[in-house]
C-alpha positions as YAML, in Angstrom:
chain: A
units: angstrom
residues:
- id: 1
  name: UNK
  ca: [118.21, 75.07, 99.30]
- id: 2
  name: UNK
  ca: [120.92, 76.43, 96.85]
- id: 3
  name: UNK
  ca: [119.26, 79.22, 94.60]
- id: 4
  name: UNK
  ca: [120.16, 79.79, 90.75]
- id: 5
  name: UNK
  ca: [121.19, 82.77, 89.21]
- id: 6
  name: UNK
  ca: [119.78, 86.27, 89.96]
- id: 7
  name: UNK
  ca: [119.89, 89.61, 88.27]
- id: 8
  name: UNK
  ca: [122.34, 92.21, 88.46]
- id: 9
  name: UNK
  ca: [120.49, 94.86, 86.53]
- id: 10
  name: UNK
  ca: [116.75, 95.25, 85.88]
- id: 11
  name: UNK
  ca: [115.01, 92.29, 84.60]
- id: 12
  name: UNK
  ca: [113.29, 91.80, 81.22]
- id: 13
  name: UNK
  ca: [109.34, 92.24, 81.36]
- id: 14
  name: UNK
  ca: [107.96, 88.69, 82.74]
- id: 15
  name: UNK
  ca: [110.66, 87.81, 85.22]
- id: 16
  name: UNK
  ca: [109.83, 86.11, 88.37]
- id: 17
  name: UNK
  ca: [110.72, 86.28, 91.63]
- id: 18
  name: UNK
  ca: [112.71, 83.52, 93.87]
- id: 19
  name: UNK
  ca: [111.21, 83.15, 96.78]
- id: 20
  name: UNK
  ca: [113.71, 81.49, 98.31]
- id: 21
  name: UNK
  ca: [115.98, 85.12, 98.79]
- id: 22
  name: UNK
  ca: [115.55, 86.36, 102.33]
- id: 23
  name: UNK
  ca: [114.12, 89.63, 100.68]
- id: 24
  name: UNK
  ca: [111.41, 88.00, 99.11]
- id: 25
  name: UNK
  ca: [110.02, 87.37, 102.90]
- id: 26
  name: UNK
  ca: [106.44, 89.22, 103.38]
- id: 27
  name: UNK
  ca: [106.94, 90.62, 100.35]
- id: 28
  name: UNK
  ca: [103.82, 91.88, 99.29]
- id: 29
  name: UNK
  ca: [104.30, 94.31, 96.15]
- id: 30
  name: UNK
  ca: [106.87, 94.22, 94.03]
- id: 31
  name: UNK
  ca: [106.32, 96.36, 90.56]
- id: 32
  name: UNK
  ca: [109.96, 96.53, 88.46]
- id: 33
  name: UNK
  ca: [108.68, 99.25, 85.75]
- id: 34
  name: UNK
  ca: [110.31, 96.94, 83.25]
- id: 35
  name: UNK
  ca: [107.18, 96.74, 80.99]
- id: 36
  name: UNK
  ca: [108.65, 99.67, 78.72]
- id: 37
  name: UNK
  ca: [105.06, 100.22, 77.11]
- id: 38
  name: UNK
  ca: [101.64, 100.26, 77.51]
- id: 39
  name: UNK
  ca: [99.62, 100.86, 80.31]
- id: 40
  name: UNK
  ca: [99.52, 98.31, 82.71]
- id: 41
  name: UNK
  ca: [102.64, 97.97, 84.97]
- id: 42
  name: UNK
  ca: [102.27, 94.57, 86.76]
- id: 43
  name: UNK
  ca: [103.38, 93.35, 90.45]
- id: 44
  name: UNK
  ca: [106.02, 90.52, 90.70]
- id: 45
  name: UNK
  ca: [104.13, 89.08, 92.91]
- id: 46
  name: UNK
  ca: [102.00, 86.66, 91.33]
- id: 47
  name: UNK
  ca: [99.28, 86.80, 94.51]
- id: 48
  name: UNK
  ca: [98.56, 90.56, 93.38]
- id: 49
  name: UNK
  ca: [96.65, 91.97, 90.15]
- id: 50
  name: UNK
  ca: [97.97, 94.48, 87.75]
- id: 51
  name: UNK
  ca: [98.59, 97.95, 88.93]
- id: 52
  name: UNK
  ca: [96.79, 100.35, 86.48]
- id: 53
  name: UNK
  ca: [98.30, 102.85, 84.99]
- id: 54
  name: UNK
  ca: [96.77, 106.16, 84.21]
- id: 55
  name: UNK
  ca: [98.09, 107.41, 81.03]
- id: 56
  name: UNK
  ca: [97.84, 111.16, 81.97]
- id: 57
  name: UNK
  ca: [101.14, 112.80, 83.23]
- id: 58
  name: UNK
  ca: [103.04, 109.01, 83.08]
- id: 59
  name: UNK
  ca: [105.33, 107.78, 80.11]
- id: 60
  name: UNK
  ca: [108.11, 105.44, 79.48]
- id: 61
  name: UNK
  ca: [111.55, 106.56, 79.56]
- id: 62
  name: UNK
  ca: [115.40, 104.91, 79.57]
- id: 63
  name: UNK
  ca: [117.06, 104.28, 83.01]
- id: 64
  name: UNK
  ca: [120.40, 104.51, 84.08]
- id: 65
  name: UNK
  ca: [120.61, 101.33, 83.12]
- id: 66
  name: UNK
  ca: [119.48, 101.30, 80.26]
- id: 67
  name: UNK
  ca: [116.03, 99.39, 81.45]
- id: 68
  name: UNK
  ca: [112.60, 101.61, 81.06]
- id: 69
  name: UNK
  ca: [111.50, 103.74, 83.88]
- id: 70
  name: UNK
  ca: [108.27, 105.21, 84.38]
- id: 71
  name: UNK
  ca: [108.33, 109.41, 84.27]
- id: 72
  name: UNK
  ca: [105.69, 111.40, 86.56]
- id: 73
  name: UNK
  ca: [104.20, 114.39, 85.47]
- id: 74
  name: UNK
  ca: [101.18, 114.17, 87.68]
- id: 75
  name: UNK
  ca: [99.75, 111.07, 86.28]
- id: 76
  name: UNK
  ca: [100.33, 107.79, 88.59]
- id: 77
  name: UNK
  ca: [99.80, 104.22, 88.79]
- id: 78
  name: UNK
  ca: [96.86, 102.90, 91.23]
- id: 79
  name: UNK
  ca: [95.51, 99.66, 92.46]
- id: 80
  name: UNK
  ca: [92.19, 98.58, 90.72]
- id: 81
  name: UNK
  ca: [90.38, 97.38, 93.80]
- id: 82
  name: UNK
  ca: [90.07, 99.81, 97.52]
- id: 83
  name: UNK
  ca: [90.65, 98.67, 100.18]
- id: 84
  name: UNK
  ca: [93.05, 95.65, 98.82]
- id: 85
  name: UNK
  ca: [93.62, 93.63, 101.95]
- id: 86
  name: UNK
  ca: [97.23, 92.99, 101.28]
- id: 87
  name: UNK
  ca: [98.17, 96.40, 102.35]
- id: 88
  name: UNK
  ca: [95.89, 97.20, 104.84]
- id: 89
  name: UNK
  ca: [99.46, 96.61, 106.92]
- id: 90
  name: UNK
  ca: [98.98, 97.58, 110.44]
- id: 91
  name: UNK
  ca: [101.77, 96.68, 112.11]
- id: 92
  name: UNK
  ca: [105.65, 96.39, 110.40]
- id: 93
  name: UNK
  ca: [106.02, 97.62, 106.97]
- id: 94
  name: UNK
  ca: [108.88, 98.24, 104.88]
- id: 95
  name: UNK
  ca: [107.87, 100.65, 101.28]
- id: 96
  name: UNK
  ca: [111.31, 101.05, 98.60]
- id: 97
  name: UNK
  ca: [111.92, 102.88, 95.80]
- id: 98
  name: UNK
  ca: [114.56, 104.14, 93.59]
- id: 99
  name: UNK
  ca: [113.56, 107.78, 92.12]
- id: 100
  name: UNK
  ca: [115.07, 110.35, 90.48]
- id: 101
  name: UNK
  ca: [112.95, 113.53, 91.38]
- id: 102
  name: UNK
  ca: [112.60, 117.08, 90.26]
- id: 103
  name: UNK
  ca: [110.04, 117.89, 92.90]
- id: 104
  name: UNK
  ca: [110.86, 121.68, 93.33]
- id: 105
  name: UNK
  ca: [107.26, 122.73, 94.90]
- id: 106
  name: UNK
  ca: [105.29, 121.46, 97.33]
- id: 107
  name: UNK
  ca: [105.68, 117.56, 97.84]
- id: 108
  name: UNK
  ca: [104.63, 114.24, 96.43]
- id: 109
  name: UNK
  ca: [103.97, 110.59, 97.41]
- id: 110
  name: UNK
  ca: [105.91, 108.19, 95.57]
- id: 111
  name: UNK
  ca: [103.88, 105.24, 97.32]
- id: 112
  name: UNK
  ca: [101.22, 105.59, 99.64]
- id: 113
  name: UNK
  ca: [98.10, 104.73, 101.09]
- id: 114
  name: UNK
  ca: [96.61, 107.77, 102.24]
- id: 115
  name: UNK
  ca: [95.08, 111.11, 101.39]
- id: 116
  name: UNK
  ca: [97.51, 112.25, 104.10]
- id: 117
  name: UNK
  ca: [95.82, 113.39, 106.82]
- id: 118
  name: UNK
  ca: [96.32, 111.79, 110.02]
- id: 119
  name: UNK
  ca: [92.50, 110.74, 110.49]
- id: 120
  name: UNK
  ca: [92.62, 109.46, 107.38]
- id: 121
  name: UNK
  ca: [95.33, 106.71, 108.73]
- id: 122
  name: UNK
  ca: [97.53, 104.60, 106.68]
- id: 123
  name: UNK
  ca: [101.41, 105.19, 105.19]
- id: 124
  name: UNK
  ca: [103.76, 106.97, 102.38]
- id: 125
  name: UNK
  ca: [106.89, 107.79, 101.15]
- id: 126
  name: UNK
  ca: [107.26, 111.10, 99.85]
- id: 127
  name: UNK
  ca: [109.65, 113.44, 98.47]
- id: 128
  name: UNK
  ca: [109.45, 117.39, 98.36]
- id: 129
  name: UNK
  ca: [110.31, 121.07, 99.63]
- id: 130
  name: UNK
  ca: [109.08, 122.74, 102.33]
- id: 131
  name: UNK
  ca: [109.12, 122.82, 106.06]
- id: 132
  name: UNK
  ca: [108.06, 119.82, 106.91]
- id: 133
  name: UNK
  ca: [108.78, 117.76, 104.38]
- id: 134
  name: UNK
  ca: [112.12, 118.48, 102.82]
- id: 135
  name: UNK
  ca: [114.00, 115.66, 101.13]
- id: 136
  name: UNK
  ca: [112.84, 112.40, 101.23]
- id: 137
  name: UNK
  ca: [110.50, 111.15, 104.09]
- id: 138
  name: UNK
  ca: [108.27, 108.49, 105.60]
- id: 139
  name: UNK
  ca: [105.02, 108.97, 107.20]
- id: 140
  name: UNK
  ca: [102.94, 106.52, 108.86]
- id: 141
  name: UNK
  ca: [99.40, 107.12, 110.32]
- id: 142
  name: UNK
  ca: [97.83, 106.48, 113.82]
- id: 143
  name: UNK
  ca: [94.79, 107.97, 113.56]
- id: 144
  name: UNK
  ca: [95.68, 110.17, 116.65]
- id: 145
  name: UNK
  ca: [99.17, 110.32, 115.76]
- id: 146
  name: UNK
  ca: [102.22, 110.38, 112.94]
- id: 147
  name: UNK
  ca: [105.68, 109.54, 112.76]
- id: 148
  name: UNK
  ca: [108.04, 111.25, 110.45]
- id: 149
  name: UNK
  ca: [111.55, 110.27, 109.54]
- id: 150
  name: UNK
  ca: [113.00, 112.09, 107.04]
- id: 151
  name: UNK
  ca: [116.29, 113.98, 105.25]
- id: 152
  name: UNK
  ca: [116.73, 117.40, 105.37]
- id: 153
  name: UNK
  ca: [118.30, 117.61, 101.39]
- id: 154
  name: UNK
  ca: [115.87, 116.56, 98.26]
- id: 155
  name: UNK
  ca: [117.97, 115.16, 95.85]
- id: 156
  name: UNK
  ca: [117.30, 116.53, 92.64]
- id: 157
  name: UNK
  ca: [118.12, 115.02, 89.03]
- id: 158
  name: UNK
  ca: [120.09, 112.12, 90.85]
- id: 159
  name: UNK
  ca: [119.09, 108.41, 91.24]
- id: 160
  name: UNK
  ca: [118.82, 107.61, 95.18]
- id: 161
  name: UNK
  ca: [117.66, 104.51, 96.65]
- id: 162
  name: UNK
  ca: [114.99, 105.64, 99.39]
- id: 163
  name: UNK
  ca: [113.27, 102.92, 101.92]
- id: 164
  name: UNK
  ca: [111.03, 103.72, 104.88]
- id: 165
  name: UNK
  ca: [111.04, 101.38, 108.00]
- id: 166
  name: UNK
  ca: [107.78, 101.45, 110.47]
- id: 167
  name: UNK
  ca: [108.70, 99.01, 113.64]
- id: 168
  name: UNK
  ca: [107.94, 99.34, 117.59]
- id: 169
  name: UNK
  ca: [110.71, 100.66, 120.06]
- id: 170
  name: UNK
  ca: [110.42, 98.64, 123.44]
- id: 171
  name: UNK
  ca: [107.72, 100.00, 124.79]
- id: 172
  name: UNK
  ca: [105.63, 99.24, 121.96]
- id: 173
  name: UNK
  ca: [105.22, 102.66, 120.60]
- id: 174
  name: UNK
  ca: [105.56, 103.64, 116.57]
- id: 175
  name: UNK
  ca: [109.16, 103.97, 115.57]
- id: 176
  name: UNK
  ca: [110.11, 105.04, 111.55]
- id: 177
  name: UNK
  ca: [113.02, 105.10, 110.14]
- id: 178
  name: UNK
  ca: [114.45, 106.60, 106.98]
- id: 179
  name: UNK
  ca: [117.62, 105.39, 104.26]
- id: 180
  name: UNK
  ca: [118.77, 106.96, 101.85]
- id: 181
  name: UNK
  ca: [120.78, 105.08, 99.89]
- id: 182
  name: UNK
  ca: [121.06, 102.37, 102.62]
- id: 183
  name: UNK
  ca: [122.43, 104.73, 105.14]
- id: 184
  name: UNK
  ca: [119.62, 105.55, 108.33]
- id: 185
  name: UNK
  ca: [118.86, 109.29, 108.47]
- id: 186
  name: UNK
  ca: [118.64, 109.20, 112.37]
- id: 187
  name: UNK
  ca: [115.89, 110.89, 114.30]
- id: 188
  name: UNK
  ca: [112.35, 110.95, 113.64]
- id: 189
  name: UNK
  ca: [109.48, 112.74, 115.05]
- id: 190
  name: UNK
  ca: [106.25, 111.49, 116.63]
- id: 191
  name: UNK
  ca: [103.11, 113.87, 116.96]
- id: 192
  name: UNK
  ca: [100.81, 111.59, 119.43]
- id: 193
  name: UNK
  ca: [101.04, 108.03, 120.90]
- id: 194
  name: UNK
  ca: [100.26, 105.43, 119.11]
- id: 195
  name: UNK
  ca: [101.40, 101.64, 118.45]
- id: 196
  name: UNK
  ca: [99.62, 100.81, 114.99]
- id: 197
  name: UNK
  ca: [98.86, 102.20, 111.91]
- id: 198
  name: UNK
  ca: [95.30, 103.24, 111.50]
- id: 199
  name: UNK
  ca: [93.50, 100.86, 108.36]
- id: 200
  name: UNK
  ca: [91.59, 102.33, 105.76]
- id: 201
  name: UNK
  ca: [89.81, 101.66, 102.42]
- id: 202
  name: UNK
  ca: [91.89, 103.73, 100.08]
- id: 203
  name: UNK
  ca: [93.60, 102.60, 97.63]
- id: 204
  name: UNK
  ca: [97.27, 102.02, 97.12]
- id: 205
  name: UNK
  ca: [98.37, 104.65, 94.86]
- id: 206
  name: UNK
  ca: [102.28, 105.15, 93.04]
- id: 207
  name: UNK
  ca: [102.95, 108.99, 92.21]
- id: 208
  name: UNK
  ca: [99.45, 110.95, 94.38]
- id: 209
  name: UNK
  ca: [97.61, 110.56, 97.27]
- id: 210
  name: UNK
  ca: [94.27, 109.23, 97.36]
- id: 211
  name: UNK
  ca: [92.71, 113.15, 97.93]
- id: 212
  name: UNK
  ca: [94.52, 113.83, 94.23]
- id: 213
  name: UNK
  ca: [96.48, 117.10, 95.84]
- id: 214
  name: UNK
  ca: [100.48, 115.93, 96.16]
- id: 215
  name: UNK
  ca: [101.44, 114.07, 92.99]
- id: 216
  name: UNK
  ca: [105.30, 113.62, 92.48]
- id: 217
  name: UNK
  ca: [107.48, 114.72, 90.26]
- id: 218
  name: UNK
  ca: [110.15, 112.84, 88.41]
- id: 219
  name: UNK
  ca: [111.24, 109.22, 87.49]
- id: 220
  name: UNK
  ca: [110.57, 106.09, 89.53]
- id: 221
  name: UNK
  ca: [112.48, 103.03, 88.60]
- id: 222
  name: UNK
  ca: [111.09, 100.35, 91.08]
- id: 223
  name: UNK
  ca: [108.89, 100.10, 94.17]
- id: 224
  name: UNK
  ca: [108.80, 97.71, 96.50]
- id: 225
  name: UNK
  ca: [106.42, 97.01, 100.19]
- id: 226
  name: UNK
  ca: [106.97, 94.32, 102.62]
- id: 227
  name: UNK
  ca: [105.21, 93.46, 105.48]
- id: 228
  name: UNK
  ca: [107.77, 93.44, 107.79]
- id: 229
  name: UNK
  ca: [110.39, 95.60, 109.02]
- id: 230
  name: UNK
  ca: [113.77, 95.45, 107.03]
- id: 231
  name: UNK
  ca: [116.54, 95.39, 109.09]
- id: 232
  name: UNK
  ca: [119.60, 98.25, 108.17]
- id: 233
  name: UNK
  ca: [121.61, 95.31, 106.48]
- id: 234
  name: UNK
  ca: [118.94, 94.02, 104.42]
- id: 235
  name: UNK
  ca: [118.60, 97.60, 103.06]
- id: 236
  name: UNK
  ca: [121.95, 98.03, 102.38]
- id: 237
  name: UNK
  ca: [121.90, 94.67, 100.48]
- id: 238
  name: UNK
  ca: [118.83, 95.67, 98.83]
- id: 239
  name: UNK
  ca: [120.50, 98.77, 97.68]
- id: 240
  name: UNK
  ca: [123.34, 97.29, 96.52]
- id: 241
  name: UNK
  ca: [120.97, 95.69, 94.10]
- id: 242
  name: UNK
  ca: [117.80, 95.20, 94.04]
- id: 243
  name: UNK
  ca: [117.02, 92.82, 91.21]
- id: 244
  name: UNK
  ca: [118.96, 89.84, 93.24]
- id: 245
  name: UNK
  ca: [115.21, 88.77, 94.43]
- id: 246
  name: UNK
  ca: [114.70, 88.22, 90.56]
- id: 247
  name: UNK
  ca: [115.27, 84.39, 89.47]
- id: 248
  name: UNK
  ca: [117.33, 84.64, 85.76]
- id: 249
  name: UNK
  ca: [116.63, 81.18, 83.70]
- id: 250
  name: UNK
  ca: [119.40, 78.90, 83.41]
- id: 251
  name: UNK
  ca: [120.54, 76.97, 80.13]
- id: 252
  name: UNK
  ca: [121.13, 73.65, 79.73]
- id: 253
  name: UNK
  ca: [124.40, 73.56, 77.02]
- id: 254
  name: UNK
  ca: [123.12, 70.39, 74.48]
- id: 255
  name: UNK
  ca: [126.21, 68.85, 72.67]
- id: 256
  name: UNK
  ca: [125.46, 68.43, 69.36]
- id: 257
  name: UNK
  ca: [127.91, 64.73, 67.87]
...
């Protein structure tokens, strides 16, 4: 089926998705920040509620491209209901962003659902200093085990496209991966076997963990979750630019005798 125009640079407030673009596959959360006030920042997808926002530490700014961004001062955006069973993802996943960060202490979650502890199970992507978790990275959760992928640099007062990639190698075990601005980062570390990520009732959260201890720091223009894995060229093509998933009206011309 032929699809109609898309989006080359954010979309106004309202816009809605084609679902007939490969990326919009097991897409599951999709919230474009194009809202530019207020405080409710709603998902794309129309099967999910409003993400709250929490007006401490969060405010609108300009993007690059000129469309509003959201800026984190340790306020953050969270889901109104635990336990949402649309990402209560076990087994692929797929979480996106596009951040501009001045995370100089410490580190934050960008998107996560997790206090981040490995009991505590679940996933995030995070962004930080320290030794452990310098640059961008993504953890997932096995309950007896985590994988990390991650880049050594943190990017700081630049724009990056960051995705994190949880699939299975061939025997079945975790296996992350990490882009940064579509390119894969490489190796990854595993502490513990384990071939799913660990469910749990807390609640999806943009800019903190559930515990309230890691906020980020910095501007977010977009996140996105799938539940799948994303393979390295859909990345790269979702890098290139993300708002092609967005449907733009057409216009009939009307000749006027």
């Amino acid at each position: 089926m032929a699809r109609g125009l898309h989006y080359n640079v954010k979309p106004p407030a309202g816009a809605v998705l084609d679902y007939s673009h490969p990326l919009t596959r097991d897409l599951v959360g999709c919230w474009a920040m194009n809202e530019g006030a207020g405080s409710c920042v709603n998902s794309a997808n129309p099967h999910r509620s409003a993400a709250e926002l929490e007006a401490t530490g969060v405010s609108w700014r300009a993007g690059v491209s000129g469309g509003p961004v959201l800026n984190f001062t340790g306020g953050y955006l969270i889901e109104p209901a635990a336990n949402e069973p649309l990402f209560d993802i076990t087994d692929y996943l797929t979480v996106a962003a596009v951040i501009n960060t001045t995370q100089t202490a410490s580190y934050g979650v960008i998107v996560g659902k997790t206090d981040t502890t490995v009991a505590a199970g679940g996933f995030g992507l995070t962004v930080g200093t320290g030794t452990v978790n310098d640059g961008p990275a993504f953890f997932v959760y096995g309950g007896s085990g985590i994988s990390i992928a991650k880049e050594a640099t943190t990017f700081l007062d630049q724009w990056v496209h960051i995705c994190g990639v949880f699939d299975k190698d061939l025997s079945g075990n975790a296996r992350v991966a990490m882009y940064v601005d579509g390119v894969d980062q490489g190796a990854y570390t595993t502490a513990g076997a384990f071939t799913t990520i660990l469910a749990n009732d807390l609640k999806l959260i943009i800019g903190i963990d559930d515990s309230n201890l890691f906020d980020y720091t910095g501007k977010i223009d977009h996140a996105m979750i799938w539940q799948r894995a994303l393979t390295e060229f859909e990345v790269r093509r979702l890098m290139a630019n993300p708002w092609q998933i967005f449907q733009r009206p057409t216009h009939t011309q009307v000749s006027v005798a």
